[in-house]
Every structure is written in C-alpha cells, then in structure tokens.
C-alpha positions as CSV (number, residue, x, y, z in Angstrom):
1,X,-30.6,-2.6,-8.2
2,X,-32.1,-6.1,-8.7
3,X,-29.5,-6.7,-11.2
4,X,-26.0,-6.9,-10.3
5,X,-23.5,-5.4,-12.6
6,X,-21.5,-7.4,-14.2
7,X,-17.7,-6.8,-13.4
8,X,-15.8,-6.4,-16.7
9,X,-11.8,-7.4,-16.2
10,X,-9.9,-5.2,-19.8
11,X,-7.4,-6.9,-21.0
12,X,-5.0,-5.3,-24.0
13,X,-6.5,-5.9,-27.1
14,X,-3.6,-7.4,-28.0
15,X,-4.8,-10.7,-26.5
16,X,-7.4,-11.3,-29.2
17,X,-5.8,-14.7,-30.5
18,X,-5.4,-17.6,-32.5
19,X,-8.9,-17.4,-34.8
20,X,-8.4,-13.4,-35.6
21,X,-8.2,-13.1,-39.3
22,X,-7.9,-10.1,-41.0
23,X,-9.3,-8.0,-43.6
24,X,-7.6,-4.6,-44.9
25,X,-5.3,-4.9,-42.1
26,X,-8.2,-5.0,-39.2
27,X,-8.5,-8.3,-37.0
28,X,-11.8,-9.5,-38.1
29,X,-13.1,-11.5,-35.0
30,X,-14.5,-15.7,-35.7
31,X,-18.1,-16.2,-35.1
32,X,-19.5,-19.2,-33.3
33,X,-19.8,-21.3,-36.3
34,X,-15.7,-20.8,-36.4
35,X,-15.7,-21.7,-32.9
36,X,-17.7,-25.1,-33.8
37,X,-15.5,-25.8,-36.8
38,X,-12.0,-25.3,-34.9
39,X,-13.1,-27.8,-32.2
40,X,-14.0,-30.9,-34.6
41,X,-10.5,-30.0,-36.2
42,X,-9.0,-30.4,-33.0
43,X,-10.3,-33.4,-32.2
44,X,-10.6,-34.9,-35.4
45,X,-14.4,-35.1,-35.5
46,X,-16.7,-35.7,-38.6
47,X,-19.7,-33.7,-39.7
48,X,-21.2,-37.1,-40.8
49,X,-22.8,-39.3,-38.3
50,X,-21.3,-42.4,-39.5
51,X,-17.9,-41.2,-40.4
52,X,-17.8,-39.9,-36.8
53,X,-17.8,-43.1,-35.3
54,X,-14.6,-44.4,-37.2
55,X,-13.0,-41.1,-36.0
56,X,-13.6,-41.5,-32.3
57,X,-11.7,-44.9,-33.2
58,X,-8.9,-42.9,-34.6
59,X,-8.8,-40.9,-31.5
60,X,-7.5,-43.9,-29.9
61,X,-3.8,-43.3,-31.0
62,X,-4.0,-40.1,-29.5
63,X,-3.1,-42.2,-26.0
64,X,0.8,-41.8,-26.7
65,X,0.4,-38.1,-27.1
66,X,-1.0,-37.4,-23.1
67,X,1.5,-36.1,-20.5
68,X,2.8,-39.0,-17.8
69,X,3.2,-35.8,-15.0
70,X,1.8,-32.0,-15.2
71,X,5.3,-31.2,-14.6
72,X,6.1,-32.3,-17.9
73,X,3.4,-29.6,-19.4
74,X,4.9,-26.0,-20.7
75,X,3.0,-23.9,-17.9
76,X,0.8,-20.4,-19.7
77,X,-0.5,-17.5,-19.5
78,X,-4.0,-16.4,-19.0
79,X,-3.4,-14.3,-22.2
80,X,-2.2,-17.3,-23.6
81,X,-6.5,-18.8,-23.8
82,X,-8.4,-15.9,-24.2
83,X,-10.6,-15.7,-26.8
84,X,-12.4,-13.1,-28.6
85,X,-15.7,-14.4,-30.4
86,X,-18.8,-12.3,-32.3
87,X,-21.9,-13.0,-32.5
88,X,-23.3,-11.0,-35.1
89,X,-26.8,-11.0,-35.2
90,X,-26.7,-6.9,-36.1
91,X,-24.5,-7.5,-38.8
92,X,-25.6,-11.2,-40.4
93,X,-29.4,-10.7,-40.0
94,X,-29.7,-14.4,-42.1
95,X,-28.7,-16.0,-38.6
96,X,-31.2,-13.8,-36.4
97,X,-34.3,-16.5,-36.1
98,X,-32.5,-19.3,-34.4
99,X,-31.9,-16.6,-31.6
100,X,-35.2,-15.0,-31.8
101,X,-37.9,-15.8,-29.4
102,X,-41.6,-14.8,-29.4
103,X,-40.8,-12.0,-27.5
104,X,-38.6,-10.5,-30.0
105,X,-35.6,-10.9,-27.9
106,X,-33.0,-13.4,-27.9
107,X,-33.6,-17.2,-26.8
108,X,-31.0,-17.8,-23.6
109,X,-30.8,-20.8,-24.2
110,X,-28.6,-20.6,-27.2
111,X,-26.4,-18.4,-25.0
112,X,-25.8,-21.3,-23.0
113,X,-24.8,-23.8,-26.1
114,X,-22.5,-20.9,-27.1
115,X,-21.0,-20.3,-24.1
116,X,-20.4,-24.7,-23.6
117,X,-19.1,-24.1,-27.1
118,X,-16.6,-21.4,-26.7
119,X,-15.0,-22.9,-22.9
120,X,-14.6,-25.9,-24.6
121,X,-11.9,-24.6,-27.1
122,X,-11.0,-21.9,-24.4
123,X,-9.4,-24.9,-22.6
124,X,-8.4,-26.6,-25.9
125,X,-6.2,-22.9,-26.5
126,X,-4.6,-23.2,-23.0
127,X,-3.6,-27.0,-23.7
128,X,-2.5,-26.7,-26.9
129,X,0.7,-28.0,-28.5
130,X,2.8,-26.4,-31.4
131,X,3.5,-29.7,-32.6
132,X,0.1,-31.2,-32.7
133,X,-2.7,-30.5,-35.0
134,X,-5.0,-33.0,-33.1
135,X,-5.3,-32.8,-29.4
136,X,-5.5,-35.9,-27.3
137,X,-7.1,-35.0,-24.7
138,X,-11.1,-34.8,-24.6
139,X,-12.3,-31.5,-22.8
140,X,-15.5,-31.8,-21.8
141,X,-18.0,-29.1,-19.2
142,X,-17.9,-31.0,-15.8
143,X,-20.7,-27.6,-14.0
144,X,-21.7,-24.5,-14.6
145,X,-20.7,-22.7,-11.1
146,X,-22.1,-19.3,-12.1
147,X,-24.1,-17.5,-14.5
148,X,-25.0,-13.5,-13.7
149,X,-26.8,-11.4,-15.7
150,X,-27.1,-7.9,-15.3
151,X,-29.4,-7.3,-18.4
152,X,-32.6,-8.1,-18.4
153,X,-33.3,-8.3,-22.2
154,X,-30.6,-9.3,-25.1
155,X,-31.4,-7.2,-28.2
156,X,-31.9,-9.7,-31.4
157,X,-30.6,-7.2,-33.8
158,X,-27.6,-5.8,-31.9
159,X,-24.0,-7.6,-32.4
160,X,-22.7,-10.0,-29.6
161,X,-19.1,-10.4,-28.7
162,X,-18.0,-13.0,-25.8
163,X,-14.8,-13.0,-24.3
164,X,-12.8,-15.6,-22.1
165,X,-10.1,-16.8,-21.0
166,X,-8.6,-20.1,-18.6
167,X,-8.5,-18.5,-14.8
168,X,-7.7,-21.6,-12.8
169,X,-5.8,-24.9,-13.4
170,X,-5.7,-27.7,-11.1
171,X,-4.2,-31.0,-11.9
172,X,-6.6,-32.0,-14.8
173,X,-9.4,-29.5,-14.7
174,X,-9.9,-25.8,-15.5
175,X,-11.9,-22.8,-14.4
176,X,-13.2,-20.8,-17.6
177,X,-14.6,-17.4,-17.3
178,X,-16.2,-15.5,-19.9
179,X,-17.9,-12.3,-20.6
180,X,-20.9,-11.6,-22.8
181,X,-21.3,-8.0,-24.2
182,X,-23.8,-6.4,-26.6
183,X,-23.3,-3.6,-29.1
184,X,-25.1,-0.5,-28.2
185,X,-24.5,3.0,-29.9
186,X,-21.2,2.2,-31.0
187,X,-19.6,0.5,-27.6
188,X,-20.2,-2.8,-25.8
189,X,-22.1,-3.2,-22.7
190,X,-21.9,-5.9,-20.6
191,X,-24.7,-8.4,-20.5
192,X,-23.5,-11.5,-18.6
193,X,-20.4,-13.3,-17.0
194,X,-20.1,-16.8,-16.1
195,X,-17.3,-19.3,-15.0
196,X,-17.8,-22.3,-16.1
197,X,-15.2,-26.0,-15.0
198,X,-14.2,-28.3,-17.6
199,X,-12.2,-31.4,-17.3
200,X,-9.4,-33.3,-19.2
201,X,-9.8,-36.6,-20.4
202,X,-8.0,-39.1,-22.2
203,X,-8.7,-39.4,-26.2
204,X,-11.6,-41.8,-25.6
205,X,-13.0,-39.8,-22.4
206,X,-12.4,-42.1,-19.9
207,X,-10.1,-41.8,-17.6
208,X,-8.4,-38.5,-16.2
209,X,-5.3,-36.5,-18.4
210,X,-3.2,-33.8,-17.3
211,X,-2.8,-30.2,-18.2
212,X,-0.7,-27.0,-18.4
213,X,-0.4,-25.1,-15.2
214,X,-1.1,-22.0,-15.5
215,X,1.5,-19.0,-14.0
216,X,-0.4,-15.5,-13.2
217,X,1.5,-12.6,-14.1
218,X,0.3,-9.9,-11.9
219,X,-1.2,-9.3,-9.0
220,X,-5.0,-8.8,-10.7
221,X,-4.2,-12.1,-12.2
222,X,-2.9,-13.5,-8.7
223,X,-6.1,-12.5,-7.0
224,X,-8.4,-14.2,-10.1
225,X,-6.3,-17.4,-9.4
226,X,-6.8,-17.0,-5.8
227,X,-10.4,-17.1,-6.2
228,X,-10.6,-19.9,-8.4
229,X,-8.6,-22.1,-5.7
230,X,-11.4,-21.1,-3.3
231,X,-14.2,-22.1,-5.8
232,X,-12.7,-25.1,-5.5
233,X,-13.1,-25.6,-1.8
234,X,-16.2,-24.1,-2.0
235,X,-17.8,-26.5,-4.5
236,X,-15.8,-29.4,-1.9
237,X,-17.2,-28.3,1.4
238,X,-20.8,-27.7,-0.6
239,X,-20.4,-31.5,-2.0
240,X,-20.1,-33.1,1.6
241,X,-22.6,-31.1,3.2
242,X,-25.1,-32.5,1.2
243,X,-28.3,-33.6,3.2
244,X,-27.8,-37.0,2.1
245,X,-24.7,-37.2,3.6
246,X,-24.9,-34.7,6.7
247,X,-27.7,-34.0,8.5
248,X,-29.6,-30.4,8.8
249,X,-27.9,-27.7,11.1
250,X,-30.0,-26.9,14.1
251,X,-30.8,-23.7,12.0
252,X,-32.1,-25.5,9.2
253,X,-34.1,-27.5,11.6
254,X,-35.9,-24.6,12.9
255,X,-36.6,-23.3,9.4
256,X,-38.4,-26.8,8.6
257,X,-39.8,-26.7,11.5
258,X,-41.6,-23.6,11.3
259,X,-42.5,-23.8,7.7
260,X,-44.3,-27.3,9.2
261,X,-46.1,-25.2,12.0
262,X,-47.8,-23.0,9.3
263,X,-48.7,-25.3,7.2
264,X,-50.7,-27.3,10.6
265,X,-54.6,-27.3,10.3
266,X,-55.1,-26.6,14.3
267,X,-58.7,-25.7,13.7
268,X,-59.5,-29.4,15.0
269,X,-60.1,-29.3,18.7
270,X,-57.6,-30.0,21.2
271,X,-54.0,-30.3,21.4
272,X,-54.0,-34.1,21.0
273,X,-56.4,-34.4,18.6
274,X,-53.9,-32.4,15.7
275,X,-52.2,-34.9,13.8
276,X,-49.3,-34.9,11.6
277,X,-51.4,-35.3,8.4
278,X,-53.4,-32.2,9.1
279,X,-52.1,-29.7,7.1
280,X,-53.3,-26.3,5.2
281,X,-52.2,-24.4,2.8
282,X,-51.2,-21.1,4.0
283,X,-53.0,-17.8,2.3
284,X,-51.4,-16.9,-1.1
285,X,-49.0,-19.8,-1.1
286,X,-48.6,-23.5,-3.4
287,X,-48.0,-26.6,-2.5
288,X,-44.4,-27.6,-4.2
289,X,-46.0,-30.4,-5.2
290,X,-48.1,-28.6,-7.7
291,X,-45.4,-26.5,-9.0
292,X,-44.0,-29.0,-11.7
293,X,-43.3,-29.6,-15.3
294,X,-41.8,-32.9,-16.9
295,X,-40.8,-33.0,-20.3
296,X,-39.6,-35.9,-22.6
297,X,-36.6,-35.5,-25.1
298,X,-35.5,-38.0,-27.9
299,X,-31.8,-37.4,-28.0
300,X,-30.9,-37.7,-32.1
301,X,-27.5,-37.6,-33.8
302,X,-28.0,-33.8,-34.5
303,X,-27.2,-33.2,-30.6
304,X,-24.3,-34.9,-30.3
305,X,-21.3,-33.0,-29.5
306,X,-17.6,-33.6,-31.0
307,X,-17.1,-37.0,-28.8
308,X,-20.7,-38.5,-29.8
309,X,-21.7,-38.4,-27.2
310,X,-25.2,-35.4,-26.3
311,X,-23.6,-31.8,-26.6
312,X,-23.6,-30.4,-22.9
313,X,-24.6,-27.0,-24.4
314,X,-27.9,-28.5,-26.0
315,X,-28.9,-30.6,-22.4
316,X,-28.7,-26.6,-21.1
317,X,-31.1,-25.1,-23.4
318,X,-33.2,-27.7,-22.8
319,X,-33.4,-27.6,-19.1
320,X,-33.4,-23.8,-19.7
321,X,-36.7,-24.1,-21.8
322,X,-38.4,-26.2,-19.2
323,X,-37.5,-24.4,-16.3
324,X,-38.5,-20.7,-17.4
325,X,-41.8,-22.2,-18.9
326,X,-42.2,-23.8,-14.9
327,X,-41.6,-20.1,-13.9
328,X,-43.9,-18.8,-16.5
329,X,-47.1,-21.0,-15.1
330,X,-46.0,-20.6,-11.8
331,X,-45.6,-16.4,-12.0
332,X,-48.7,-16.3,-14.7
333,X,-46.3,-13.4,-16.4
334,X,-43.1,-13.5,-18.0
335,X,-40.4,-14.6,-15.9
336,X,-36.6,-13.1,-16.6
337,X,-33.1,-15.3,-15.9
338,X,-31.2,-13.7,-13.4
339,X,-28.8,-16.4,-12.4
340,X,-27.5,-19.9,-13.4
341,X,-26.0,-21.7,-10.7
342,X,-24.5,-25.5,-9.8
343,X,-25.5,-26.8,-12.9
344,X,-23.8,-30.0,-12.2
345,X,-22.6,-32.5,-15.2
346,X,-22.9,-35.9,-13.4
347,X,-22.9,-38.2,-16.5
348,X,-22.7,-38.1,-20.1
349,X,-25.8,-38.5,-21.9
350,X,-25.4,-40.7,-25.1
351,X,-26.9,-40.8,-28.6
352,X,-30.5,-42.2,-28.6
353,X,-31.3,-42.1,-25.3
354,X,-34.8,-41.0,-24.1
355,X,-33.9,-37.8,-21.8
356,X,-36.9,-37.1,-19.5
357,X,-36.7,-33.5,-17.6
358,X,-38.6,-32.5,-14.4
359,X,-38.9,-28.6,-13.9
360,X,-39.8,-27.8,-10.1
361,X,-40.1,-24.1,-8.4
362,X,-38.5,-24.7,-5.0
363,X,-38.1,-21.4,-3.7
364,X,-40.1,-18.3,-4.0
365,X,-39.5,-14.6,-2.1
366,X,-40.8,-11.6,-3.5
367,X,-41.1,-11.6,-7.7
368,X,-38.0,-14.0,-7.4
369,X,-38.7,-18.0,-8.8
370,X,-36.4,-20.3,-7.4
371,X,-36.5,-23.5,-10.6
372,X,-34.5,-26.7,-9.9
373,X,-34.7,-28.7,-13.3
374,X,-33.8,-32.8,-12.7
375,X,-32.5,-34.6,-16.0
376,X,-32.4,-38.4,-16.1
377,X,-31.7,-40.7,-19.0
378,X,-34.3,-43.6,-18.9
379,X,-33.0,-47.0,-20.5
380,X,-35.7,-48.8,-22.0
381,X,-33.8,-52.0,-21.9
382,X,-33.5,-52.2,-18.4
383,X,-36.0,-49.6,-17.6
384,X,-33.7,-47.9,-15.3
385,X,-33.5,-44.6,-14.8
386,X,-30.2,-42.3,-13.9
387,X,-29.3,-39.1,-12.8
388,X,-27.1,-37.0,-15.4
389,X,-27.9,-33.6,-14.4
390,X,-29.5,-31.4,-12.0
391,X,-29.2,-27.5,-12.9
392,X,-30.7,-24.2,-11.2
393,X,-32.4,-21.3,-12.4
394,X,-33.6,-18.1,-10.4
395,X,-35.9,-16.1,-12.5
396,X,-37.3,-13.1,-11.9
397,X,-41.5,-12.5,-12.4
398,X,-43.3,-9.3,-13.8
399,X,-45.1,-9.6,-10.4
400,X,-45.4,-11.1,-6.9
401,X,-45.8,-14.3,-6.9
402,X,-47.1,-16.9,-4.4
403,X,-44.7,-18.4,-1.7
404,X,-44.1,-22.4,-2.3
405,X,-44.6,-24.6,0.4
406,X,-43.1,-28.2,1.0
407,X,-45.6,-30.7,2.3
408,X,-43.4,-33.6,3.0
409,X,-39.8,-33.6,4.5
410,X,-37.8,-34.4,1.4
C-alpha cells in the first residue's frame, strides 16, 4: 500500500496525566486550547502584546532556577510526559471552520501548529519541577525529523485525540513522538505519527540549559531509546555530508550525469559542434526552474509564540500552504501529504519581520511530488536576507505527473 501504517505503541491508560480533569468520575481529556493555556502559565506569558514584553523581562530571574549539571536533574519516566489531548471537532462543531478546508476535510496545516503545540509542553511535563510553578527553561522545536501519514483524508466532523510522550533525552535536547488518531465508529484509528526534537534554553532563549535524563523501563522502551540515539547520529552523519561541505559520491555523479545526457540537444551536427548550453527538455518532463511558487508573509503579534518571538507551529502551516499549492499547479489535481521530513529550525523568526517563502518541486516519480519550501526573513534595514527554515514535503497527485528536470548543477 502507498500508505504506510502507522505503528501504534499502547500504553496503560493510566498514563493519561497532569491536564485530565474529571467529570462524574470519568477523566475528561484537555483540548488544544488547554494545551495553549498551560504553556503561557508555565512560562509566565501574557495574552496581551504589550504586557508580554514586561514578562519576558520577568523571565529573567528564572536564571537561578537552571541546573549547573544534568546530574543534578531527578531522571523520568517516559510515562512520566505523555500526554493525552482531544481535539474535538465531532463533539464542539463551534470550532470546526478553522480546520475546514474547501474540500470539506481538515486543513493539515493546523495539525502541524497543534502538534508544535503539544511537544512543546510534552517536554515542559518531562522537565518539570514540583516546586516550581514557572519553568525556567525556554523549550523551543529545533526540526521536525518525521511526519507519516497513513490516511489520506482527516474527517472534519469526527473527534481527534493526539498522544505523546518524551522518547529520547540527550544533554539539553529531546526527541518527542506523538500519535494522531481519529474517531471512527466508536474506536480510534490511527491517522499520523511524527517525532519531533526540541531544545532547552535558558529563560531568555539564549544560550543552552540542561534537562532530566530519562531511564526506560523495559525492554520496548529500551529499543524506543535506542532508536532515538541513532536519530541522532543519523541527523549528524546527514549534517556533514552536505554538498556544501562534501562533495558528490561517484554514484551521485553518474546520476547528474546522466540526467545532463538527456537533457543534451545532439540534433546539431557533429560531436564537437554540441555544446554545454544545448539542452532539451525531455518528453513529458519540466524544467525545475519553472516549478516554483514564492510567497510573502507580514509576521504580526497574533503569531508570536509564548517567547515573542514567530510561533514555530504557524511558520509550518505556512510553508505547508505554499508547498501543497506548488504541488497542486505542478500535478493540475489535488495533491495529498504523505510525509514531512527534515523540517529544519535554523533561526528564530521575530515579530514584524517580512517572511518571504519559495515553494520548489524538486523530485518527481510516478504520482509522487517531491516540495522543498525555503523560508528567509528579509530585513529591510539592511536589506539582508537570512535563512530560518528549510522544510520538505512529499505529496502524493490524483495522477501522473511530469518528471522535473534540473538545468543547471546547483
């Protein structure tokens, strides 16, 4: 099947933690606006724009509260952050049209804010202290390693619940993974899972702070541990082979090479005669050049996130929006997410700044779309421009679709 099944881990229900109130004796589970409201308590954040900024300043006694060594950090349990979180769009129909798209299924894009959302006081769960109401540590999404879906379309009027917990802890970072699952005759299916790393910062988010270890308890938990350590490596090794540090294996050479060779216009006579600039488009193919979309955001104090700075989850949808309409003109039908993958959180984005977004398909096979979406903040100042983000979508198109070509090296 095109679509992988998700992989569903059961944990006892008694896990369902911190926000679970209840009604006639039944755990009622929070909804995401809960989720929102816990994390401006925990950080002391204001739901006024200018009180905010005196409360960042008040986060700045927070600094005696941060751990000199992880040792000095009570070490948890996986059960000890996972979360349990509805989304109840069967239920509270009043909240349906934010989620709705014209399709009359649910935006994905406010999946992704939800999901930033709910890792972010996953993490905040696992690093918590009895004896503090505040936390002084700012959490914040440093990539996205992995998004699968193994449903095609999420129902608008069906309930949502998402379910996470902290799976891997290195010195001051953590590996998040959650579950998303959708209400269908009476039992939830899975719909998604993603892991998602966040960092640990000091109360004004700049320099590096500790956290918890976490201990697994069994062997399952062991093996999830395991496999965030080799995430870790993964994301490392993938870091320094970057082309503009390493150059191209002799296999990736010979792919360039060949795509080159078909793109060469040898209809000129003679061998010597062919030059480099004669090129063709293959049949039923695009140049890559001509598979963009740019788009320009104004980035306004509704977006910020509880450290005032652009909410990760928003920058998300965004590129989310732009890259599936990229598909959509590329495919000429509707394209479905299949996978988010390496969205990469290189910089903060901060209130005000102009945010300009450029959507390119960079791989094609079959009905699959390959989109890379580049975000840069542009300061109008000093008319610089700077990389904060680059994320990557593969969609999946209603029907074949023409392969994409490069025309120049890069």
């Amino acid at each position: 099947s095109v679509y992988r099944l998700c992989t569903m881990r059961k944990l006892p229900s008694v896990l369902t933690r911190t926000l679970t109130s209840r009604i006639n004796g039944s755990p009622v589970l929070p909804d995401m606006s809960e989720v929102r409201n816990r994390l401006r308590d925990i950080v002391g954040a204001s739901t006024n724009w200018r009180d905010h900024v005196q409360a960042m300043q008040e986060r700045k006694a927070l600094h005696t509260l941060l751990a000199k060594r992880q040792e000095d950090l009570p070490p948890r349990r996986m059960k000890d952050s996972y979360l349990e979180v509805i989304l109840p769009l069967g239920s509270q129909p009043e909240i349906r049209e934010k989620y709705l798209n014209v399709y009359n299924s649910v935006r994905f894009g406010r999946i992704l804010e939800d999901l930033d959302s709910l890792g972010v006081l996953i993490c905040y769960t696992h690093t918590k202290q009895e004896m503090q109401p505040r936390s002084p540590l700012s959490i914040v999404t440093a990539l996205v390693d992995k998004i699968n879906l193994c449903k095609k379309i999420i129902y608008p009027d069906c309930d949502i619940k998402f379910t996470g917990n902290v799976s891997w802890v290195g010195r001051t970072s953590m590996e998040v993974k959650m579950h998303m699952l959708q209400l269908h005759d009476g039992d939830y299916s899975p719909v998604l899972d993603a892991t998602f790393v966040m960092v640990a910062r000091d109360p004004e988010n700049k320099r590096p702070a500790f956290v918890n270890p976490l201990v697994p308890e069994s062997p399952e938990e062991e093996e999830i541990f395991k496999q965030g350590e080799l995430n870790k490596l993964r994301r490392i090794d993938f870091s320094t082979a970057s082309l503009l540090k390493m150059a191209p294996t002799a296999e990736e050479r010979n792919i360039v090479h060949d795509i080159f060779l078909n793109t060469l216009d040898t209809r000129q006579e003679g061998e010597g005669t062919v030059s480099f600039r004669s090129r063709k488009l293959p049949p039923n193919s695009v140049w890559m050049e001509d598979a963009k979309l740019k788009g320009l955001q104004i980035c306004h104090p509704q977006e910020r996130n509880i450290f005032n700075r652009i909410f990760g989850g928003f920058l998300m949808r965004k590129a989310f929006e732009l890259g599936w309409a990229t598909a959509c003109s590329y495919g000429s039908s509707r394209p479905f997410i299949v996978s988010v993958d390496d969205i990469m959180f290189q910089r903060p984005v901060e209130v005000g700044s102009l945010l300009l977004l450029s959507g390119q398909v960079c791989y094609t096979e079959k009905n699959y779309i390959q989109v890379r979406v580049h975000s840069e903040v542009y300061d109008a100042d000093t008319r610089e421009h700077q990389t904060t983000n680059i994320f990557h979508f593969t969609f999946i198109s209603e029907h074949e679709v023409p392969r994409i070509v490069p025309k120049t090296y890069g």
